[in-house]
N, C-alpha and C positions, 0 to 999 in steps of 0.2 A: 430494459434493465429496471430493476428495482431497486431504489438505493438504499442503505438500511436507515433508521428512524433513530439509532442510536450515535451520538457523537463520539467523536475519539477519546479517549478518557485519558490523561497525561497522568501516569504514576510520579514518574520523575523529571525535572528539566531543572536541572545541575546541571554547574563544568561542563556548561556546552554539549549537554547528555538530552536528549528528549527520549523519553520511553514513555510507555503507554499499551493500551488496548485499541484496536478498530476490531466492531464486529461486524458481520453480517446476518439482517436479521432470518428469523425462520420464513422460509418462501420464498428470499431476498435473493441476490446474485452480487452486489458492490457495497463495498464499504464508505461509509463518507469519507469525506479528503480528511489524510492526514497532514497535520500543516509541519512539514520539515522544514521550513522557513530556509532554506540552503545547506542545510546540512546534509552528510553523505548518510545516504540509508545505511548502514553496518547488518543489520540481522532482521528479517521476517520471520516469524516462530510460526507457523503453519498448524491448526489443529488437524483433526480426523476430519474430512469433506465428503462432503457425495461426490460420488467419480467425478472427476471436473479437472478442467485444463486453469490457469490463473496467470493472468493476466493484470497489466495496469494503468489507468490513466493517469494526466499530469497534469499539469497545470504547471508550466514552464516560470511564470512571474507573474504577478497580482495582477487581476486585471483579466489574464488570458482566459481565454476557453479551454477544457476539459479536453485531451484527446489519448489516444491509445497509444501504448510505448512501440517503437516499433526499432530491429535492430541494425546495424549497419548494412543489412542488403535487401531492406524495409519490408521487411517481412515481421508480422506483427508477434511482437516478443509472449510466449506462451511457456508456462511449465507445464509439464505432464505430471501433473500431482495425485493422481492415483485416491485412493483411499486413507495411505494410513499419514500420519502429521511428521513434518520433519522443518528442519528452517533451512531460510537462506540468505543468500547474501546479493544483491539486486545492484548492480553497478550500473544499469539505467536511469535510475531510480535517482542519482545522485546530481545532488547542485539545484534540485526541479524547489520550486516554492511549496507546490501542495503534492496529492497524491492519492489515490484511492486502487483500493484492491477488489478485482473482480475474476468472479469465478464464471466457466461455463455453462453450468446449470443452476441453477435452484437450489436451494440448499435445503434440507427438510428438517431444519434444527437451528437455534441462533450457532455461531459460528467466530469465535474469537480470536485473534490473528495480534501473539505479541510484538511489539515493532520498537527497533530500538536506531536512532539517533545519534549522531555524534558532527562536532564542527568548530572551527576554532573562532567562527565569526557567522553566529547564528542568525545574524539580521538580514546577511546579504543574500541574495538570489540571481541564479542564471539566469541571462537575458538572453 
């Protein structure tokens, strides 16, 4: 994996709101962690990708190692995101400390992924 070289850029983190940017760079395949600090993921804004499936690691609470989300019949949680951009809403994703996003392939372009945030007790994290 390649991880991209640029950090998560926080537009906003108001009212328990974290938004922001993660990109993936040109050649790259993973985003660096986004730090939702506990908050529920609410929305991943998905641009245009190279054909690619997307995928996510976590980082469950400071401290932890980095692994792949996987769903309740552990089977490793993948979207089929085709081509064109569209968002979503990642219920795995939710209560973890940090988080990054990774696609199947390579991407032949940087690659922007809006992420939006939300929690009524931002500090706290699933253990």
């Amino acid at each position: 994996m390649t991880v991209s070289t640029v950090a998560f850029s926080t537009a906003q983190n108001t009212n328990n709101v974290l938004s922001g940017v993660a990109t993936i760079d040109s050649g790259g395949d993973e985003t660096q962690q986004i730090p939702c600090g506990g908050r529920a993921v609410v929305r991943i804004g998905v641009p245009t990708i190279t054909n690619a499936k997307i995928s996510f690691n976590v980082v469950p609470y400071p401290g932890a190692t980095a692994r792949a989300v996987h769903d309740l019949t552990n089977t490793k949680f993948e979207i089929n995101q085709g081509t064109g951009n569209a968002t979503f809403v990642v219920p795995y994703l939710s209560g973890c400390y940090s988080f990054s996003i990774v696609t199947s392939a390579s991407q032949g372009a940087a690659r922007e992924f809006q992420v939006q945030c939300v929690g009524s007790n931002p500090s706290s994290v699933a253990v």
